[in-house]
C-alpha positions in Angstrom: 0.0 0.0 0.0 3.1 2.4 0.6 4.1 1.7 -3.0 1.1 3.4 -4.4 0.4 6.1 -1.6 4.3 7.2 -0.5 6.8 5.4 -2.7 9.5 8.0 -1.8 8.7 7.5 1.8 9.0 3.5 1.5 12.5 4.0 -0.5 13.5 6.3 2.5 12.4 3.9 5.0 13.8 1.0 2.8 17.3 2.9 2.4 17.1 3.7 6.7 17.1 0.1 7.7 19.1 -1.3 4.9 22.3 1.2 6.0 21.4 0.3 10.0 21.7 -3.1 9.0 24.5 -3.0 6.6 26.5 -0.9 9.5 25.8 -3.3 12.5 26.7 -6.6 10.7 29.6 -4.9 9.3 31.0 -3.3 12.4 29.5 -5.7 14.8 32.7 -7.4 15.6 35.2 -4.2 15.9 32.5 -2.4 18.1 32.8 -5.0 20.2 36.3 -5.4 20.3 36.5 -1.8 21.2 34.2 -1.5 24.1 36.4 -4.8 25.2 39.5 -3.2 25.0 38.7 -0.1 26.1 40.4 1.6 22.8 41.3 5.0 22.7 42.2 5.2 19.5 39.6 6.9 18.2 37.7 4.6 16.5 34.9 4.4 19.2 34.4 7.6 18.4 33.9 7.3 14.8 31.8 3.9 15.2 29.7 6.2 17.6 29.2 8.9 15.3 28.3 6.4 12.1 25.6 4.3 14.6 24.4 8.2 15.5 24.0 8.9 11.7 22.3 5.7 10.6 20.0 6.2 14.2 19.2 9.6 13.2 18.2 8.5 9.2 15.7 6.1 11.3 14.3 8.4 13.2 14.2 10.9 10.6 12.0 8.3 8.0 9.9 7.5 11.5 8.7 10.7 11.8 7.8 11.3 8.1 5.7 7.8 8.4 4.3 9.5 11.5 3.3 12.4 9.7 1.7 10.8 6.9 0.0 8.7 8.8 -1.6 11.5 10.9 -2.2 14.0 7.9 -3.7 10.7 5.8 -5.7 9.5 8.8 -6.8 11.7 11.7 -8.0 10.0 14.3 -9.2 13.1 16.5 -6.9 15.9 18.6 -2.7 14.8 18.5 -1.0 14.3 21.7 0.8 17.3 22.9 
């Protein structure tokens, strides 16, 4: 039903979770390895900033859904 009523929103959404996914399985085994060994490096600070990115693309596409949802089907007064 997206496809016909929001196909840009869907590809957003679909591009969101793709890149969250893509980044977790890819970095899954360094982020661990840095929070074992405490690293100071720098890289913990670069894996936090990329997890903050693709978090923020997520919530970013969760709001537009929200949105739509709201504008396409009202169901009375919105919470405050």
């Amino acid at each position: 039903m997206m496809h016909i009523y929001c196909p840009n929103l869907l590809g957003e959404f679909d591009q969101a979770v793709d890149a969250r996914v893509a980044w977790v399985n890819s970095h899954h085994a360094e982020l661990r390895e840095v929070i074992k060994r405490r690293s100071a490096d720098g890289r913990l600070v670069r894996l936090r900033h990329e997890m903050t990115t693709t978090g923020e693309q997520l919530e970013a596409v969760r709001a537009a859904l929200s949105a739509l949802i709201q504008e396409r089907y009202p169901m009375g007064a919105t919470p405050d």
